[in-house]
C-alpha positions as CSV (number, residue, x, y, z in Angstrom):
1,X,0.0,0.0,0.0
2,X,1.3,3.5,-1.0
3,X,1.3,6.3,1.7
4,X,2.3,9.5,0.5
5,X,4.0,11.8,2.6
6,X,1.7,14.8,2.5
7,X,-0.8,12.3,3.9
8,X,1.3,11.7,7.0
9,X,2.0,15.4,7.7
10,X,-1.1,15.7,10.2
11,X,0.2,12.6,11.8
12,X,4.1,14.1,12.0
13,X,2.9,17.1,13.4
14,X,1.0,15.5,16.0
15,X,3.9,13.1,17.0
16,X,6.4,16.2,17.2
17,X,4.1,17.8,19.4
18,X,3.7,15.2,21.9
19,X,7.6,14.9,22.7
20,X,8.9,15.4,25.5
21,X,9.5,19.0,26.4
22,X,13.2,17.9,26.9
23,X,14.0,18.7,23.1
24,X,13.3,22.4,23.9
25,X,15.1,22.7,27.0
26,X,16.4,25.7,27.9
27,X,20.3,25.7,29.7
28,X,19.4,28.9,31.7
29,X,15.8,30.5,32.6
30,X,14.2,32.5,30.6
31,X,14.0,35.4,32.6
32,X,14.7,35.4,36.4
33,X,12.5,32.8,38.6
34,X,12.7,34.9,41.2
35,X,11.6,38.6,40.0
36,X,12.4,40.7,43.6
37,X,15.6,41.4,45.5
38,X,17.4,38.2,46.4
39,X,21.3,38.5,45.7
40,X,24.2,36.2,46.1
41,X,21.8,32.8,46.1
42,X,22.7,29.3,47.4
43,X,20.7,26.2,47.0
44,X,20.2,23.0,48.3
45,X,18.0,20.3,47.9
46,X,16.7,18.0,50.4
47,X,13.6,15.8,50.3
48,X,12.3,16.7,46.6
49,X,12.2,19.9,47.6
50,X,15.3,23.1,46.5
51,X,15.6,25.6,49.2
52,X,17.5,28.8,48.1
53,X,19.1,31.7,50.5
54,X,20.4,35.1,49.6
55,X,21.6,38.4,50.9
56,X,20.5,39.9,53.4
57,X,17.1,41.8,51.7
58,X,13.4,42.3,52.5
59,X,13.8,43.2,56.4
60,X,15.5,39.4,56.5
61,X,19.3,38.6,57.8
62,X,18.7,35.6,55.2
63,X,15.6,35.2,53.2
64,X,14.6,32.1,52.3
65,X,12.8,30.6,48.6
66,X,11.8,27.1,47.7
67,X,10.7,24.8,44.8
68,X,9.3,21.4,44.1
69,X,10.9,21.8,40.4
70,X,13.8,24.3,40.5
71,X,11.7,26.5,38.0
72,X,8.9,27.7,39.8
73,X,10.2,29.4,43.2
74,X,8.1,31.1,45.8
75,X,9.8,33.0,48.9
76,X,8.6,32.4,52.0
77,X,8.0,34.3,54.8
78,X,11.0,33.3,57.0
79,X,14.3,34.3,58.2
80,X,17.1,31.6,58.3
81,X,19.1,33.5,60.6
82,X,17.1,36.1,63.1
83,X,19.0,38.3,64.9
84,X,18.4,36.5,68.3
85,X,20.7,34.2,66.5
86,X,23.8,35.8,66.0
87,X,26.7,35.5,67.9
88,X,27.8,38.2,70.2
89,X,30.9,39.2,67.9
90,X,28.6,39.7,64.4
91,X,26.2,43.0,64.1
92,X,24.0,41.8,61.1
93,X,24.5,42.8,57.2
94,X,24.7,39.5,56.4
95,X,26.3,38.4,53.0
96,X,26.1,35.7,51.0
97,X,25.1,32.7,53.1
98,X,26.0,28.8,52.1
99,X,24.0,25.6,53.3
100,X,25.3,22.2,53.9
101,X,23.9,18.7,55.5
102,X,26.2,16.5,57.3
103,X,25.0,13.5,55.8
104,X,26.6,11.1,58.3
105,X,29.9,10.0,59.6
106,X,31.7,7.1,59.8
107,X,31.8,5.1,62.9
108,X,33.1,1.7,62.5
109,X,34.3,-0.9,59.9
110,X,34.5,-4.3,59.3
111,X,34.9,-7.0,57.4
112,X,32.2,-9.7,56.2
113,X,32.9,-12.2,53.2
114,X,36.1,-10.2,51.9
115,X,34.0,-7.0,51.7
116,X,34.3,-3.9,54.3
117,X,31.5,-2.8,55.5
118,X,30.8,1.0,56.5
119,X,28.2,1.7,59.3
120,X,27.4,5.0,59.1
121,X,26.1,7.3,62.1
122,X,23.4,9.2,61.0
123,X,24.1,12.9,61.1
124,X,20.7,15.1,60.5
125,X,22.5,19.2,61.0
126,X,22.5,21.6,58.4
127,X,25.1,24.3,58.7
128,X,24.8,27.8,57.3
129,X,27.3,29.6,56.6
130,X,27.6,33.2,56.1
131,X,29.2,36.7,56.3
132,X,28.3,39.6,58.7
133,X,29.8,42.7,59.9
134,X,32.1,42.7,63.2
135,X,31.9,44.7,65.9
136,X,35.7,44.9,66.2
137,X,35.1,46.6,62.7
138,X,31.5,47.6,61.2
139,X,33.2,48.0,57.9
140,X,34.6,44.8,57.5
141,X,32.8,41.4,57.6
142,X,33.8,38.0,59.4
143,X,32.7,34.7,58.2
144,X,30.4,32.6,61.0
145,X,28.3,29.4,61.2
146,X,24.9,28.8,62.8
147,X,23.1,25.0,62.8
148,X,20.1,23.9,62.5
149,X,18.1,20.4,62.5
150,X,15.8,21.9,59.5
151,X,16.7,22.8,56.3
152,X,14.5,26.2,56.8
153,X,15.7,27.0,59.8
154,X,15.8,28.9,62.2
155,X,19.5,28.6,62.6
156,X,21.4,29.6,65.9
157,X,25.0,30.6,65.7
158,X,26.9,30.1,69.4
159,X,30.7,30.5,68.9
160,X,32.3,33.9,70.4
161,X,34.7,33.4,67.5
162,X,34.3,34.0,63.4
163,X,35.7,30.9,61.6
164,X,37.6,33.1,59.1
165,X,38.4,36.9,59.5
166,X,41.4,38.4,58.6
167,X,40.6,42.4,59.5
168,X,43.9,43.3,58.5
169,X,43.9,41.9,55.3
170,X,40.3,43.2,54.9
171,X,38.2,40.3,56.3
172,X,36.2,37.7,54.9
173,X,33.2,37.1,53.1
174,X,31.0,34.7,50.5
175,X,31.3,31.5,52.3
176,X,30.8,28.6,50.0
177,X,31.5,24.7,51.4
178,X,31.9,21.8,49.1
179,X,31.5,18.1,50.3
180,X,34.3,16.2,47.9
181,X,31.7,13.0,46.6
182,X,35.9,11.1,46.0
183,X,37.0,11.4,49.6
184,X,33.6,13.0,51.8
185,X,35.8,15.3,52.5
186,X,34.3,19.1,53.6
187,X,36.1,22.2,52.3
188,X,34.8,25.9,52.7
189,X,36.2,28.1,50.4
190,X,35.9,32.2,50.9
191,X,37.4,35.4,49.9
192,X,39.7,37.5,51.6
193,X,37.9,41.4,51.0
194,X,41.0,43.1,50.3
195,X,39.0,45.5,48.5
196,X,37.2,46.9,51.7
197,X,40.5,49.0,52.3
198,X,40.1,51.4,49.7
199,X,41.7,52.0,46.7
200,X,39.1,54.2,44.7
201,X,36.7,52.8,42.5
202,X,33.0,52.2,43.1
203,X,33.7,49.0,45.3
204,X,37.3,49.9,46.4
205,X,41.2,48.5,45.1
206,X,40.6,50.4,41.5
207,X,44.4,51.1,42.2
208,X,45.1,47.3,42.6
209,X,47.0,48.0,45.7
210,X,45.0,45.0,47.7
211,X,45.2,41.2,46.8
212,X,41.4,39.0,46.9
213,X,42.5,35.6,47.2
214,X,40.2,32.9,47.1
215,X,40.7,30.9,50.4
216,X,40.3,27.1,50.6
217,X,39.9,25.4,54.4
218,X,39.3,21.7,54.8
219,X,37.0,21.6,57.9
220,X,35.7,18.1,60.0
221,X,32.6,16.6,58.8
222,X,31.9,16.2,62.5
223,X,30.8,19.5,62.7
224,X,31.4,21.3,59.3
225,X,33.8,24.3,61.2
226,X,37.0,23.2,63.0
227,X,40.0,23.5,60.4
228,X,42.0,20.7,59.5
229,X,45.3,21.6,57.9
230,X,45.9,25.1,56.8
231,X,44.1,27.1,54.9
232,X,45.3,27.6,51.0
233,X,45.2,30.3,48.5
234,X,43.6,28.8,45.1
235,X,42.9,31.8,43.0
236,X,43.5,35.7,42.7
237,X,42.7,38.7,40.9
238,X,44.8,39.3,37.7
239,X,44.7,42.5,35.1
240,X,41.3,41.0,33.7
241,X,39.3,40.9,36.6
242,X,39.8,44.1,37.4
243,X,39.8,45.1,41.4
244,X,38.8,41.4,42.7
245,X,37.9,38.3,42.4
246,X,34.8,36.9,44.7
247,X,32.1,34.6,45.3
248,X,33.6,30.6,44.8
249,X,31.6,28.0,44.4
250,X,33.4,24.8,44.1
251,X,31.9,21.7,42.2
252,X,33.8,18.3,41.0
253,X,32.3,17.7,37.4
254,X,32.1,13.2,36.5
255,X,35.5,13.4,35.4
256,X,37.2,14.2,38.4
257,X,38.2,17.5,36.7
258,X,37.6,20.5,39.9
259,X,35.5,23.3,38.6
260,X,36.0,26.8,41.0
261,X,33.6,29.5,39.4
262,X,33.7,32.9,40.7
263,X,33.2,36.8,39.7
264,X,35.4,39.4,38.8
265,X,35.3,43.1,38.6
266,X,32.7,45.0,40.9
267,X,29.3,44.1,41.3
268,X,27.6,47.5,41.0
269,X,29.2,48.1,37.4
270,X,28.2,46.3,34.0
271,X,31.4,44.1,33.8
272,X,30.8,41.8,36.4
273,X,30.4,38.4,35.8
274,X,30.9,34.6,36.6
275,X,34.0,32.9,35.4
276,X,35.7,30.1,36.3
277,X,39.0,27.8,36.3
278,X,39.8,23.9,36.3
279,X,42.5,21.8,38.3
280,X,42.8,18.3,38.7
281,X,43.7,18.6,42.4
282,X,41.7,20.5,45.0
283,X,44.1,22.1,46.1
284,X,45.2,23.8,42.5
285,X,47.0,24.9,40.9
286,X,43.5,26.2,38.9
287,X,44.2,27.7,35.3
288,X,41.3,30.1,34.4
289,X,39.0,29.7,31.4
290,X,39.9,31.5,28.5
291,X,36.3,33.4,28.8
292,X,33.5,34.1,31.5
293,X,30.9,31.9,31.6
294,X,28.3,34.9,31.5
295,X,28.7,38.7,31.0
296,X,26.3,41.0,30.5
297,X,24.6,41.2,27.4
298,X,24.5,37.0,27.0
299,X,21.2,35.6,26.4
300,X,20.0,38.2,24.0
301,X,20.9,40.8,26.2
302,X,18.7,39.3,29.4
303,X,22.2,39.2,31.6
304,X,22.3,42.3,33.2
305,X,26.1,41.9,35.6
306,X,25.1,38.1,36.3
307,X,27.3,36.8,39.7
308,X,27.0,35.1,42.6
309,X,27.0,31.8,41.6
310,X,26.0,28.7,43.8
311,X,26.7,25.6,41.6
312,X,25.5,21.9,42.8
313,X,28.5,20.1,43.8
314,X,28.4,17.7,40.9
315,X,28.8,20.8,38.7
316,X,25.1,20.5,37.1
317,X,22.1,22.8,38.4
318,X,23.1,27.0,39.4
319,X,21.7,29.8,41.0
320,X,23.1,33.1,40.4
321,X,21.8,36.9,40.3
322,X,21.4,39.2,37.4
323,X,20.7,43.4,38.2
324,X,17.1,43.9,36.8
325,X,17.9,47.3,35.2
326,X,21.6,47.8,33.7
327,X,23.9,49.7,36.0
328,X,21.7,49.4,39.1
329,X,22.9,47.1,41.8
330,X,19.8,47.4,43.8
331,X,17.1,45.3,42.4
332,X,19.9,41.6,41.9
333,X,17.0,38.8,40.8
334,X,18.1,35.2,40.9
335,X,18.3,33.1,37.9
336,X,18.7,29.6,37.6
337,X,20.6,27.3,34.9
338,X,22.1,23.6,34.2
339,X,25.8,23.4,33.1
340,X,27.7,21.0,30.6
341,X,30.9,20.4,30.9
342,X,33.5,18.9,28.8
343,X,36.8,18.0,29.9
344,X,37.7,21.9,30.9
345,X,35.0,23.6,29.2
346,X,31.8,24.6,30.7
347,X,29.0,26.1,29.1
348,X,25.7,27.2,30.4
């Protein structure tokens, strides 16, 4: 029997129709999921459901947003970290917060058959980490951590001392841990504010007098803050990032290859934006990417200084922030995104 193929068009049309919506998927939202004031976002997911926390913004030390999908968000009406909650040496303006679960520890081995045998204590805390001003120094922030047994909070923070500070070097900010999935080892990586001592410019160092190294600490997975080791430098500002470098997010793509993404130049101008480099150790050396990942004017000119990116530790789903009008630092709306990467190449 002869079909022709103008008879099968209805039926072609139909068919192409009814495919899954993964053949028009998008890499990056179009348009920000969350359209109000919610800079410098982290994620985390945890029983089906993706909780998000930014800046502080709203009358909130750290708002909160969540999703059943990671495309439709809704903020609630919570504060992760109240005020009641902050330790003694921290007066608020909090920056850039980061949330972990200690997913367990190990408590004994042993040997059955040939195979070893892990039992694993259950360990149900989420830490948050974050960045807030000092009282030593209201112009300079410390980096603290608060714990909580829910996801959402509230979080209480109880140590009389900031896990990383560095006043004279200009403190510390934009906390970000990483759990290694090849070891279980916990890092928090951070940047030293060198920029907060001047230097001209709209966010100080526009003489590139001060360094902003990216900081790397390996901390216990018993309780996600006391150091192990020392603390390493793994990145810092060169001619093309202008006055800094800031916000890491570390993520370990299939390969093994480590994938440290960060901004450079100052938020509040049009050339921010999220770039990152690769090494095959943690602990570098990193070689930068020959181009950002985003810059303003990507995405048909939607990217308005996008930064601030919080990327899953298997290097697949982000959340970042793009200013809603060009210029104006004010209004920074999160956008999420899914990465590929190839070998040393990631695109979004």
């Amino acid at each position: 029997m002869y079909i022709s193929a103008v008879s099968l068009l209805p039926f072609l049309l139909q068919l192409v129709c009814s495919l899954p919506h993964t053949l028009s998927k998008r890499s990056i939202s179009n348009g920000p999921v969350i359209a109000s004031d919610f800079p410098d976002p982290a994620f985390i997911q945890h029983k089906g459901t993706y909780w998000a926390f930014s800046t502080t913004s709203g009358g909130k030390n750290v708002p909160i947003a969540k999703s059943s999908d990671f495309k439709k968000w809704s903020i609630t009406n919570q504060d992760a970290l109240p005020t009641e909650n902050l330790p003694a040496w921290a007066t608020g303006n909090i920056w850039a917060p980061d949330v972990i679960k200690l997913v367990g520890l190990p408590k004994a081995q042993a040997s059955m058959g040939g195979i070893v045998l892990t039992i694993i204590q259950p360990n149900g805390r989420f830490v948050l980490y974050y960045s807030a001003t000092t009282k030593k120094d209201t112009s300079k922030h410390c980096i603290g951590a608060a714990t909580s047994l829910r996801v959402d909070g509230p979080y209480v923070s109880d140590s009389d001392e900031p896990l990383a500070c560095d006043l004279p070097n200009g403190g510390a900010i934009d906390p970000a841990a990483f759990i290694d999935p090849s070891s279980g080892a916990v890092y928090l990586t951070y940047k030293i504010d060198g920029n907060s001592l001047g230097g001209g410019g709209p966010c100080g160092n526009a003489d590139g007098s001060h360094s902003t190294p990216l900081i790397l600490q390996q901390v216990s997975p018993k309780d996600g803050t006391t150091p192990i080791g020392r603390a390493v430098k793994l990145l810092d500002r060169d001619a093309g990032d202008g006055p800094l470098v800031e916000a890491p997010s570390l993520a370990r793509s299939k390969d093994g290859t480590y994938i440290l993404f960060f901004s450079s130049n100052c938020y509040n101008t049009e050339w921010y934006d999220i770039s990152y480099a690769t090494a095959k150790n943690i602990r570098g050396p990193y070689t930068k990417s020959k181009k950002p990942l985003l810059v303003s004017g990507d995405r048909g000119g939607m990217m308005k200084s996008p930064g601030g990116i919080d990327v899953a530790m298997d290097a697949t789903k982000v959340v970042f922030h793009g200013n809603r009008k060009k210029g104006d630092a004010r209004v920074r709306e999160m956008y999420v995104g899914e990465l590929t990467v190839r070998g040393t190449t990631v695109t979004i």
